[in-house]
N, C-alpha and C positions, 0 to 999 in steps of 0.2 A: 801474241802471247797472252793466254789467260790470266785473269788477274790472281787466281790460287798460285797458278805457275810464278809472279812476280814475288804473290809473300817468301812459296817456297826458296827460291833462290836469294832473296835479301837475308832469311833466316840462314841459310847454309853459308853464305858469304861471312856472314858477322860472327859465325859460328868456327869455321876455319880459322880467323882471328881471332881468337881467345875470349870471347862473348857464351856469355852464358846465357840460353834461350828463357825469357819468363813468358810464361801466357799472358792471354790478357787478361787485364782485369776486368772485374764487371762494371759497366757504365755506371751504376750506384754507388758509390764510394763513402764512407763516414768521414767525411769533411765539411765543414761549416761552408767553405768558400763557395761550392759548385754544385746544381745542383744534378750535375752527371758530369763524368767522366768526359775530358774536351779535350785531349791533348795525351801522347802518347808518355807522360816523363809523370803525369798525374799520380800512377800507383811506388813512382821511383820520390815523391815532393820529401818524405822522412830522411831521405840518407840526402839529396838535397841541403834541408831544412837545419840538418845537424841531431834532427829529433832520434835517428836510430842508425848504426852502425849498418854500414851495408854488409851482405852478407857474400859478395862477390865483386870483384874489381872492375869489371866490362860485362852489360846486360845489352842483351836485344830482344824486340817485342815486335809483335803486329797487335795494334792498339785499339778498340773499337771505340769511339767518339760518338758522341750527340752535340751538335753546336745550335740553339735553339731563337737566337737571339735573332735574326732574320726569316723567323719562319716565313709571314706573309711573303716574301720576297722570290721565296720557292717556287719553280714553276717561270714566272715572270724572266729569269734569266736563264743560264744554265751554271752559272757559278755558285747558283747558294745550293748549299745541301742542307741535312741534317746528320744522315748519320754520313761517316767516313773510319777510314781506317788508316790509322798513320802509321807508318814501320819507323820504326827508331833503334838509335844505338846510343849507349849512354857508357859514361866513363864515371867513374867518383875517386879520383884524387889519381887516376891511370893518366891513360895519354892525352895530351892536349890539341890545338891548337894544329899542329901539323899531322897527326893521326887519324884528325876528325876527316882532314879535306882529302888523306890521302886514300881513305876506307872508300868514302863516296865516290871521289873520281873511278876508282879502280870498279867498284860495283857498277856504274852505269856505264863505263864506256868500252870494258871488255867484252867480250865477244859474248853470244849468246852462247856458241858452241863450248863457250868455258864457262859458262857463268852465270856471264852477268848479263846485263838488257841490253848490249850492242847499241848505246844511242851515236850518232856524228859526232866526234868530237870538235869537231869546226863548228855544230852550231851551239854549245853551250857556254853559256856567260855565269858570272859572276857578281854578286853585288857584296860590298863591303862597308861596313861601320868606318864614317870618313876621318876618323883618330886613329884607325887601328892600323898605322903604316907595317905591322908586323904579319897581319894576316896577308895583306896583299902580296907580299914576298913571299910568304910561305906559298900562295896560291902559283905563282910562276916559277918555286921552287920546286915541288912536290908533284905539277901536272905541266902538263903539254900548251895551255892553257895562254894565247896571248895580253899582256897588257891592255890591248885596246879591247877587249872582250871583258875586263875588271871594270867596274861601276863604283865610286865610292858614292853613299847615302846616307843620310842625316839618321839622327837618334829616332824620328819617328817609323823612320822604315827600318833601320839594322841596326837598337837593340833589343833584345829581350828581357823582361822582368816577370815576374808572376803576378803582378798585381797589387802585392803587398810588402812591405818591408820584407828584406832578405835579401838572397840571391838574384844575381842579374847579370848582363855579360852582354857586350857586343855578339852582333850576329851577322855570318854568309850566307849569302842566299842562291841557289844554284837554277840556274832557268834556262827553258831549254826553245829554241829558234822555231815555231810553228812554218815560217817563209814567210813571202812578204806576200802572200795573197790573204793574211791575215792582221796584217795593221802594218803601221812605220817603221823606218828602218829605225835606229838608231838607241838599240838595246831597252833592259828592263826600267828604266828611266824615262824613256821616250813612249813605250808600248806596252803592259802588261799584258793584255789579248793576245798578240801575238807571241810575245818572250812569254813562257810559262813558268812560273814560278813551280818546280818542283822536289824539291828540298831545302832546310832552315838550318843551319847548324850553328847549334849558341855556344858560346863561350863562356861559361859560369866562372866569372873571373870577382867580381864585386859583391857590396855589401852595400845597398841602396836603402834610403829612408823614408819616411811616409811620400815625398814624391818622387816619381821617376825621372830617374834621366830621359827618358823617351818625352816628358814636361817638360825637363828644362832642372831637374833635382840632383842636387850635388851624390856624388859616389864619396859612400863616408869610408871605405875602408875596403883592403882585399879580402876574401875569403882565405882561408889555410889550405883549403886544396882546393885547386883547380877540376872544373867539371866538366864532360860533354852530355850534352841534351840535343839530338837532332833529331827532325823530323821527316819521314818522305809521304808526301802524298798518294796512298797507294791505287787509289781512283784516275789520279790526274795522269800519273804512269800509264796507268791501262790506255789511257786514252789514244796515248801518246803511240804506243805499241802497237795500239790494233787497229790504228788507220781512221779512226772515230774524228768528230768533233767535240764531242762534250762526254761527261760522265754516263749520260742518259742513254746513250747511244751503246756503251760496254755492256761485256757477258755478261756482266751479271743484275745490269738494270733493265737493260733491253727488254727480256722477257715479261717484266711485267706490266712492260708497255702493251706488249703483242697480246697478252692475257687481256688486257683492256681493249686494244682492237679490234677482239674475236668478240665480247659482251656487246661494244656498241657498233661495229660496221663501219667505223669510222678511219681514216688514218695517220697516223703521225706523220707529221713532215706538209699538208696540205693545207691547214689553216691556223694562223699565229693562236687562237682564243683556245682550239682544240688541245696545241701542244702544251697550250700554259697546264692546262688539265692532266692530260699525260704524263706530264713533269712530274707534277705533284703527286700524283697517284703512285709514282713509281717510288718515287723519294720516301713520301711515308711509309709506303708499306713495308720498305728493310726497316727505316725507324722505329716504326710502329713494332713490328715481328721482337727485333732485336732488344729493343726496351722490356716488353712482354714476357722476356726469355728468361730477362735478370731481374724478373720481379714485381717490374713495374705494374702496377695495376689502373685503370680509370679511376681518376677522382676530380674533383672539386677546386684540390689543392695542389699546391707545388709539384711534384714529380707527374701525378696521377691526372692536374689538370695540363699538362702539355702535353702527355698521352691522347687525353681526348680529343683534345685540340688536332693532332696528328689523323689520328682514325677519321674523327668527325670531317675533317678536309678532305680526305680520300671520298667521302660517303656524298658529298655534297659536289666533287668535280666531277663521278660516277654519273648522278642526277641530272650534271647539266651538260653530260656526253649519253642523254636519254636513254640511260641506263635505269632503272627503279625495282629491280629485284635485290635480293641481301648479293653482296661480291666479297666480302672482309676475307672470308675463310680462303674463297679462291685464290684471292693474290698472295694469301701468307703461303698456300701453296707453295707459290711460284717462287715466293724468296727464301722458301726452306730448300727447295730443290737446289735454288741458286748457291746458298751460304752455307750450309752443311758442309762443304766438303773441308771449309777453313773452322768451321764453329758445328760439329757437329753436336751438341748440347741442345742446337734447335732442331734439329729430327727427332732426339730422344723424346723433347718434352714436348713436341707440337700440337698430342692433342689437347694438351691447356692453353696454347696459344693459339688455339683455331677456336676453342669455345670462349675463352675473353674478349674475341673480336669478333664475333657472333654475336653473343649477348650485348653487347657496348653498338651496334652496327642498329640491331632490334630495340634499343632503347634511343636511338638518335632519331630512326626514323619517326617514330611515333613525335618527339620534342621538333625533328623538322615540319613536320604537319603539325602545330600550335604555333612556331614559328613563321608560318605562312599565312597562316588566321591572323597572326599578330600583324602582318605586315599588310595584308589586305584592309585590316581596318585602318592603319595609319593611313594607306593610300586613299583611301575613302572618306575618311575627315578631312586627309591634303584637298580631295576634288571639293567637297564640301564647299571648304574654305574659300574658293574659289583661285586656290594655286599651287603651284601645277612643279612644286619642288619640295620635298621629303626633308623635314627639319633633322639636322644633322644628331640629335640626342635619341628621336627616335632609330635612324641607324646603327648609331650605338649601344644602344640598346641590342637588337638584334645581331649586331654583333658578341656584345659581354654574355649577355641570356641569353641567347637562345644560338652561340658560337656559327652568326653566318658572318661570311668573309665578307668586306665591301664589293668585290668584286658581282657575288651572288645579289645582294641586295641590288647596287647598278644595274644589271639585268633584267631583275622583276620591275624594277620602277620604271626602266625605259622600254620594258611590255605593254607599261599599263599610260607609256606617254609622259610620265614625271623623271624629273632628274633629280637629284640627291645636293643635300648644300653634305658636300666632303668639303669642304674649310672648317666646317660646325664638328664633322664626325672628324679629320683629321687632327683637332685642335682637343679635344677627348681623349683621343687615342695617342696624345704624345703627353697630359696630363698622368693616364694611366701607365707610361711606360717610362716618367722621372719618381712614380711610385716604385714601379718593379726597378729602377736605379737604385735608388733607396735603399729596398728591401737589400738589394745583392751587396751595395758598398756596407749594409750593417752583417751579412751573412761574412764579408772578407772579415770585417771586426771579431771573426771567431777566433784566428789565430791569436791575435793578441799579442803580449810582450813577452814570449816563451822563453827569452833568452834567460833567462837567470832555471828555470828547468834545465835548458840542453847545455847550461855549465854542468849541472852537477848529472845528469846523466854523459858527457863525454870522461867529467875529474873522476867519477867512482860509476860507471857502470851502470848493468840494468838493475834492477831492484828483483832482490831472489824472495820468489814468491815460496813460503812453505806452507799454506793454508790448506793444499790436498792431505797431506797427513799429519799437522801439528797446529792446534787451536792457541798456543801459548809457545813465546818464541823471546829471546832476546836479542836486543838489536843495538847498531848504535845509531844515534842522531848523525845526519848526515848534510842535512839543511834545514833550516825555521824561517820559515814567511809569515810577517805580520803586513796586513793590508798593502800585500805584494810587493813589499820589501825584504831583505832578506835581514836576518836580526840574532844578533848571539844568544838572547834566552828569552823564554817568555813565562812570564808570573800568574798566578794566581787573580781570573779573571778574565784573560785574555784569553782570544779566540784566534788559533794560528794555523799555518799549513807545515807539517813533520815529513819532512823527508827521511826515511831508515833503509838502512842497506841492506836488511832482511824483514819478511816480515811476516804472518799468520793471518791478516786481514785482505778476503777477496776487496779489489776494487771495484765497483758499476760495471758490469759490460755484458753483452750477451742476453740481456733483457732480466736477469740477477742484479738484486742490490746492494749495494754496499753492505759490508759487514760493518756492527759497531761494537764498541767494549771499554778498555783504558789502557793506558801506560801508566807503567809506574817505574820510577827511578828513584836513585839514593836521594835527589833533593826535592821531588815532586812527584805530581799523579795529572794524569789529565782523562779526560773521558774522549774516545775516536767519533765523532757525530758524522760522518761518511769518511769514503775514499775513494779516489776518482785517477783516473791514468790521464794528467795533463798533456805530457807526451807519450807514443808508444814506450813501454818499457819502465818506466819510473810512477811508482805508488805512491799517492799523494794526500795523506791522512788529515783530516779536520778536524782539529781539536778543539775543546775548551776545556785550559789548566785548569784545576780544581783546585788544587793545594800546591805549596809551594812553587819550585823554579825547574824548569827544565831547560838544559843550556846545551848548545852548538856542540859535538864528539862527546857526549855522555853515554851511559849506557843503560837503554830501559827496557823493561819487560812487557810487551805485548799482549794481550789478554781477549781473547774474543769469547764476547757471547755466546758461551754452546747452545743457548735452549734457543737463542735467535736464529745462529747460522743451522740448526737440523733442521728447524719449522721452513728455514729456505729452502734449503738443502732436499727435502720432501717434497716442497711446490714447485722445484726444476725437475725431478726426478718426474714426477708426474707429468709436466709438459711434454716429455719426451713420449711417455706414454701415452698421453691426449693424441699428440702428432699421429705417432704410429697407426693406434686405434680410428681416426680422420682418414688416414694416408686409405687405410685398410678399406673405409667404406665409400669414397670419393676417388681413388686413384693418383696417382701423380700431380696430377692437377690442382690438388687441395695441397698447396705449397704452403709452408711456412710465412706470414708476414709480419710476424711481430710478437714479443710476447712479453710481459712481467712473472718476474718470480719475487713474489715479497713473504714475510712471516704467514705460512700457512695459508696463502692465496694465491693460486695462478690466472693470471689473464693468458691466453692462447689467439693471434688470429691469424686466419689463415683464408689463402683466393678460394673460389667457389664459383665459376661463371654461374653455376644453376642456385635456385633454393635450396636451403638447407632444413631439413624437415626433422621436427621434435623427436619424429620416432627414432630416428637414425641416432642423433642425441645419444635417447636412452639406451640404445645397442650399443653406442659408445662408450658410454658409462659402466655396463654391464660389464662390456669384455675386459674394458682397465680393472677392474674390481675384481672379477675371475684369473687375470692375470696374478695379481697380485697374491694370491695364495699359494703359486709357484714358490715364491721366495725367491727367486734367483739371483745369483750374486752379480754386482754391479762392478762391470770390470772397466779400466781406464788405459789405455795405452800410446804410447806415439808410435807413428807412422808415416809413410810419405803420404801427399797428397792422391795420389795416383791408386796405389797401394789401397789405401780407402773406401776412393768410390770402386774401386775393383771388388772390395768385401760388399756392397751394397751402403756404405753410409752415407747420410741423407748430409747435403752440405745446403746452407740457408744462401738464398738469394741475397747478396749485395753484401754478403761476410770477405773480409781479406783473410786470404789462407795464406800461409808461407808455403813451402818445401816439406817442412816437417807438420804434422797435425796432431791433434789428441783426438781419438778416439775414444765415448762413451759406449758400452754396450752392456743392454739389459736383456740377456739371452740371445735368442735369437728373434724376440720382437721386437727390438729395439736398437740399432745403431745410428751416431749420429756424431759429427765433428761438433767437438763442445769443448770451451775451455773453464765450465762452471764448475761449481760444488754439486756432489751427490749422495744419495743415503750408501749404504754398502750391501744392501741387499735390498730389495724391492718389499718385500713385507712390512719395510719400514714405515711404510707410509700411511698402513692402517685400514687409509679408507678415502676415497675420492668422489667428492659430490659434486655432480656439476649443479650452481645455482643462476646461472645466467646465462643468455646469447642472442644476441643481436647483432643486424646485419649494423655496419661501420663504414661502409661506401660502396660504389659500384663492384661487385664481384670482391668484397670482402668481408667474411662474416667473424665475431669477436665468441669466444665461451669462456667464462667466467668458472671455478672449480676451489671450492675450499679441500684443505687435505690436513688428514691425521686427526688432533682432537679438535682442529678447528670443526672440520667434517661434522666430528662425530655429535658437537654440540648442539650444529645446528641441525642434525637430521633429530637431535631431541627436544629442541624449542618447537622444530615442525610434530613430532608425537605429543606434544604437550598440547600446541593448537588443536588438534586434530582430538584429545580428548576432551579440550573444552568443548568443542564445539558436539563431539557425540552426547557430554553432558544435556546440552543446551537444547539440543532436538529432541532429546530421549531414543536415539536410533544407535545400536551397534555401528564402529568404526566404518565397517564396510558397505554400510547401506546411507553413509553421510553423501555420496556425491546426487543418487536418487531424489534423497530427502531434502538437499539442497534446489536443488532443479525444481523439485512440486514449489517448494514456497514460493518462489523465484515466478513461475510460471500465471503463481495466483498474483503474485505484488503487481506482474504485469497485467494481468486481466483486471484486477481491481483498480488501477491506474487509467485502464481504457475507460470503464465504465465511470468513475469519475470526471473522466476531460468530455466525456459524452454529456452528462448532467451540466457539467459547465459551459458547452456548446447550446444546449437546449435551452441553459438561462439565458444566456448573453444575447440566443435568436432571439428570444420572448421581446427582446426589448425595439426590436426592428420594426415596427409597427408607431411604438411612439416617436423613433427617428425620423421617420420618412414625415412624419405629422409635424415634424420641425423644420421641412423642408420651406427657403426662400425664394424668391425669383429675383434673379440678377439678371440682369440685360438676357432675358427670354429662357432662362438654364434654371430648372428646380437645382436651390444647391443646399447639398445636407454635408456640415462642416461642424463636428462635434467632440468632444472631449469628454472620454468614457469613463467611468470611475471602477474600481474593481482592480481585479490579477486578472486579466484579458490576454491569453497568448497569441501568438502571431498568427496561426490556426484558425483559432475562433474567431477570430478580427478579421480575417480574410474570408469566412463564412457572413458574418454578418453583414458587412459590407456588400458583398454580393446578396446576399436575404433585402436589402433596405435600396437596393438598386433596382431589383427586381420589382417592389414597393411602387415603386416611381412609375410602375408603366411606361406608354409608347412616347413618353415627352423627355424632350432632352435634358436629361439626366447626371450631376454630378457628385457621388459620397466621397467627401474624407473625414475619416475616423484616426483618431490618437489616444493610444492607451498608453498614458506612464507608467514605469514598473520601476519607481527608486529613482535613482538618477538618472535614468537613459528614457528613452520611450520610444513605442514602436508604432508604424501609420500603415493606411493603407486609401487607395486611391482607387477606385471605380466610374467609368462612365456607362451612358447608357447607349446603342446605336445611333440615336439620334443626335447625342451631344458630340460624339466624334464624327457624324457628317455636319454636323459646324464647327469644327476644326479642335476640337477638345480631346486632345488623348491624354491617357494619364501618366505615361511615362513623362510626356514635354511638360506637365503641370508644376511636378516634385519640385523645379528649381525655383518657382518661384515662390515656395513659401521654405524650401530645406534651407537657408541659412540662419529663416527666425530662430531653429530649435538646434544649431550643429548638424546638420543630419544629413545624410545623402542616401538614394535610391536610384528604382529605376522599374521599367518592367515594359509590359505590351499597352497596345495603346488603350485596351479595356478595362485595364486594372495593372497597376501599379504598387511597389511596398517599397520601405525601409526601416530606418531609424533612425534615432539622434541620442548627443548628449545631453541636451537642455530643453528639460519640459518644463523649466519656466514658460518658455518661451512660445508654447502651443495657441495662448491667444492669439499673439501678433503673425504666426506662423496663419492665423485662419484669417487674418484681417487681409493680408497679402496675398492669400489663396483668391480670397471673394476681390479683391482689386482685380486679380488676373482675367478673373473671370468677367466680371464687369468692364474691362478693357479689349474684352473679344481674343 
């Protein structure tokens, strides 16, 4: 059975049972915790959490995951992945406990011819949470299922929790019999290998606290409604169905193994080193593709550097399966062809994701070539030295910089005869990954203590935004938070959080900033200094009372800044049209990645695998600005999600969309799901100038655009420049860039001719040098301290003028010119001093630490510099020892 064929059929089963189908989400999610989508219940954590009313009683998904924390391990096994796809069925406050086990039995064990995946029901077992004597009953209640096929196991293996305070719940685990030609009898307790774990079914029963019960942490309390959360491996099934061994071997990995078979002539299944490669080749490239798809871009950082990390591994197993042409784009091929027919968003958008991995593929090779220079010289210091093992820091290094796997370095070092101290590089790389523990247990610190939010959003509701058509609104107090407590009134002075049950002020989101203004009430006033959605749904205003009290169910008046929220209100409007105008000259490809809208400034950025060229820019600018005299009305509507992208509107990578959407459109240049503020007609904006743009990381470029009278100011501070400066030349406007160029051309010529004068004095003095020449054990030596502004240039002429001086006898200059604090040398020999073993690079150390200084060069001449020209006597005392010591 294909593995499409297995989503379709779990989707239709759950669906016949009262489950409402949600897609998936995108692996990017706006959550502090994670920094991709890991688990199929991730876009379900708010109705979970308590944070938002679920909008249906029973959902099912096929869920697309990235689990990142085993990458190196990839390849090595066949059980680690990255990405997967989990099918799930979830409940919120519906059926429990007997519904969960009775959905899944019925799904995997009815016939294909009805259904479901036809597994044996004689070989499927059972593992149970060893308290929950209620599930195990229901398991022998509900299915065919014998007793001695039920397992009970400890809290580390059957319960589940999220990680952080909240929700938590003993868990079932369903596994299914491989035979015994694949490990011990004696079920999933005895065997994992063999018994396949392919299904999780949690019971969202608890209320756990900073530690888990899975630790050893008391369960402080029930939840009010009972949940289901469960997961199916939708990989591990394939496996299972199509006669395979591992994931690698199913429809839709396979192929890009064979894809890699066809490049290198090589074949999977014939030698352990090859398949570790294979593996990983295939693994990333759904990763890789499917990350690409929802946004992700190569970076540096967070998201963007596990991206590269992914690409960069496929590019470097390539390499060592004597592959060395570009392959990126090939295999994303192969996993579009493969994964379209579940996620067809990656055929639409593929040609941005065959040029992000093009470009990213074209930038590693070049960093793996310095990467191997780097590594050739470590090994050559190591022979040096005289041993014959690669210090574990420089591994690490080539690992952190320059992203080779140990695996790859091991390799080259045992080409070249050295072995590697991995005790040195493994004791590194577990330093670096109780850092990335760190980082994630402070990212889990995002949720925080919410519960006093999700009271007053379950006691009063969502918070009814009226900011699309009313600036000024009354409201009542609904809740006051002083330094995270909750508190009856706050006075004059104090800085609090306002909960109101209606309100005129946009929150932060959508790359829109907070609206500000004041409230005012019968006993007080306070000024709004942001507002932010703590949870989904609820508006969360930050005040400082100015005058008097405002207290708990009062009733205040709302006030927002009109001149602030239009100056917004025009730099959102604008972005969309920035977009558009991008979209129009880049194609699809030029995707949304981020933007600010603040008073009269937009920041826009957006992917670009190629350059992005000034001229294009200014065509950008042009046609927003021509737009703009359309005037067209700014219309805003809701709609279904589907519905939407059907009209053509543009939905942003890594956005949660519900069911229902708001549609922005600004004629017909412009649509786009948006929940911001907007002008009401496009004229309104005046005038849009773009003043900035630069690239922001690999394959994503940033343009900066003031709007309205910001605009218009500075395009008149630039007329103002631009007549001083015509003053100043005495040339009409238009003949400034000309008239700029000649001076410019002269400053330059007049600069040469001067450093030439200063070259011709400084040689003049090569003559009395050479006449200061000593003999040290048989070497004329000329060691002297020049007086003057001597640049590095001239000093390197001289030096060679006063070597030359020296005729056919062995021969050594160093010259030292202070410039301020630092000073710069330079080191010459003559042929005959280097056939007595005198070169001037091996000289530098022994007088660079009189002065701070280091250098280096060939062995005929040598430079650097230092910090301390105190220090150039004693720097020339230790020169002449060296030399006089042979």
């Amino acid at each position: 059975m294909e593995t499409h064929e297995i989503n379709k059929r779990f989707l239709e089963h759950f669906e016949r049972n009262g489950h409402t189908r949600v897609p998936s989400a995108s692996l990017i999610l706006d959550d502090p915790t994670l920094l991709f989508v890991n688990a199929g219940m991730v876009q379900f954590k708010p109705y979970f959490l308590g944070e938002a009313p679920p909008p249906y009683p029973r959902a099912t998904s096929i869920q697309k995951c990235v689990r990142t924390g085993d990458i190196d391990e990839v390849g090595k096994t066949t059980r680690h992945n990255t990405f997967f796809q989990m099918a799930g069925n979830f409940s919120f406050g519906d059926y429990f406990k007997e519904g969960a086990i009775s959905f899944a039995w019925d799904f995997i064990t009815k016939s294909q011819a009805d259904g479901g995946l036809g597994l044996d029901p004689s070989r499927i077992w059972a593992t149970v949470y060893e308290h929950d004597a209620e599930t195990t009953a229901l398991w022998r209640k509900a299915t065919d299922i014998p007793e001695s096929r039920i397992q009970l196991r400890g809290a580390d293996d059957n319960y589940w929790d999220m990680g952080v305070p909240g929700p938590g719940g003993p868990c079932s685990e369903i596994y299914y019999d491989r035979g015994p030609e694949h490990g011990r009898d004696g079920g999933p307790a005895m065997d994992e290998d063999r018994y396949l774990e392919i299904w999780n079914l949690v019971f969202m029963q608890d209320v756990r606290g900073d530690v888990s019960p899975k630790k050893g942490g008391p369960v402080l309390g029930s939840l009010p409604k009972k949940n289901i959360d469960t997961g199916m491996g939708v990989e591990r099934v394939a496996y299972l169905l199509q006669g395979v061994e591992n994931v690698y071997e199913t429809d839709l990995v396979r192929p890009v193994i064979a894809k890699a078979e066809e490049f290198s002539g090589r074949r999977y299944g014939t030698d352990h080193a090859d398949d570790v490669r294979f593996r990983v080749i295939a693994d990333h490239a759904r990763s890789g593709v499917m990350l690409i798809g929802d946004g992700v871009t190569p970076g540096n950082e967070a998201r963007g550097y596990v991206l590269r990390r992914l690409l960069r591994r496929i590019v470097r197993s390539v390499r060592l399966l004597g592959v060395h042409e570009p392959v990126l784009p090939e295999f994303a091929a192969v996993v579009r062809d493969a994964m379209a027919p579940s996620y067809p968003e990656i055929a639409r958008d593929f040609d941005r994701i065959s040029e992000v991995m093009r470009v990213e593929e074209e930038a590693f090779l070049a960093t793996l070539t310095s990467g191997v220079r780097i590594f050739d010289l470590a090994a050559e210091e190591t022979k040096k030295a005289g041993g014959n093992v690669l210090a574990g820091d420089r591994a690490f290094q080539l690992h952190d910089t320059y992203g080779f796997p140990i695996d790859l370095t091991l390799e080259m070092a045992s080409e070249q005869g050295l072995e590697v101290d991995e005790a040195g590089f493994r004791t590194l790389m577990e330093e670096q990954r109780q850092r990335a523990k760190a980082d994630a247990a402070a990212r889990k610190k995002g949720h925080g203590d919410l519960s006093v939010y999700r009271e007053l959003l379950e006691r009063h509701g969502e918070t009814d935004f009226l900011g699309y058509t009313d600036l000024q609104a009354s409201a009542k107090v609904i809740g006051l938070l002083k330094d995270g407590q909750g508190v009856r009134s706050v006075r004059a002075g104090d800085k609090a959080e306002l909960v109101l049950d209606r309100t005129p002020f946009y929150a932060e989101s959508g790359g829109q900033v907070a609206d500000t203004g004041v409230l005012v009430g019968d006993g007080g006033e306070a000024k709004v200094l942001d507002v932010q959605k703590i949870v989904p749904g609820l508006w969360v205003h930050r005040v400082e009372v100015t005058e008097g009290e405002i207290g708990l169910d009062t009733e205040v008046t709302g006030s927002v800044d009109a001149a602030r929220r239009g100056s917004i209100a025009r730099s959102h409007s604008a972005t969309h049209l920035v977009h558009a105008a991008v979209r129009g000259a880049y194609g699809k490809r030029a995707a949304q990645a981020g933007s600010l809208n603040s008073p009269g400034r937009m920041r826009f950025d957006f992917t670009t695998p190629g350059p992005v060229s000034a001229d294009v820019l200014t065509e950008v600018e042009e046609e927003v600005n021509d737009y703009l005299q359309s005037d067209v009305e700014v219309q805003s509507y809701i709609t279904t999600k589907d519905k939407a992208l059907e009209l053509g509107a543009v939905a942003l990578f890594g956005e949660k969309y519900g069911n229902d959407v708001r549609v922005v459109d600004m004629g017909d240049y412009s649509r786009e799901l948006c929940g911001g503020t907007h002008v009401g007609r496009i004229g309104e904006l005046g005038l849009v100038k773009l003043v900035g743009d630069s690239s922001i990381g690999s394959g994503v470029h940033r343009v900066e655009a003031l709007v309205g009278n910001d605009a218009l100011r500075h395009v008149r501070k630039e007329q103002l420049l631009v007549s001083q400066l015509a003053s100043t030349f005495k040339v009409p406007s238009d003949q400034l860039p000309s008239r700029i160029e000649d001076v410019l051309t002269r400053l330059r010529n007049a600069e040469k001719e001067i450093q030439q004068l200063r070259t011709q004095q400084v040689l003049g003095s090569a003559g009395a040098l050479a006449d200061k020449a000593q003999d040290v054990n048989g070497v004329l030596l000329v060691a002297e301290k020049l007086d003057g502004d001597v640049d590095a240039g001239a000093l390197r002429s001289l030096a060679g003028e006063v070597r030359t001086r020296l005729g056919s006898r062995p021969g050594i200059v160093a010259l030292f010119a202070p410039q301020g604090d630092k000073l710069s040398f330079v080191v010459a020999t003559t042929a005959e001093a280097r056939d007595k073993g005198f070169a001037a690079g091996k000289l530098v150390p022994s007088f660079a630490p009189e002065i701070g200084g280091r250098g280096g060069g060939k062995p005929d001449m040598a430079q650097g510099g230092g910090s301390n020209p105190a220090g150039i006597e004693q720097a020339i005392t230790a020169l002449r020892a060296a030399v006089a010591a042979g």
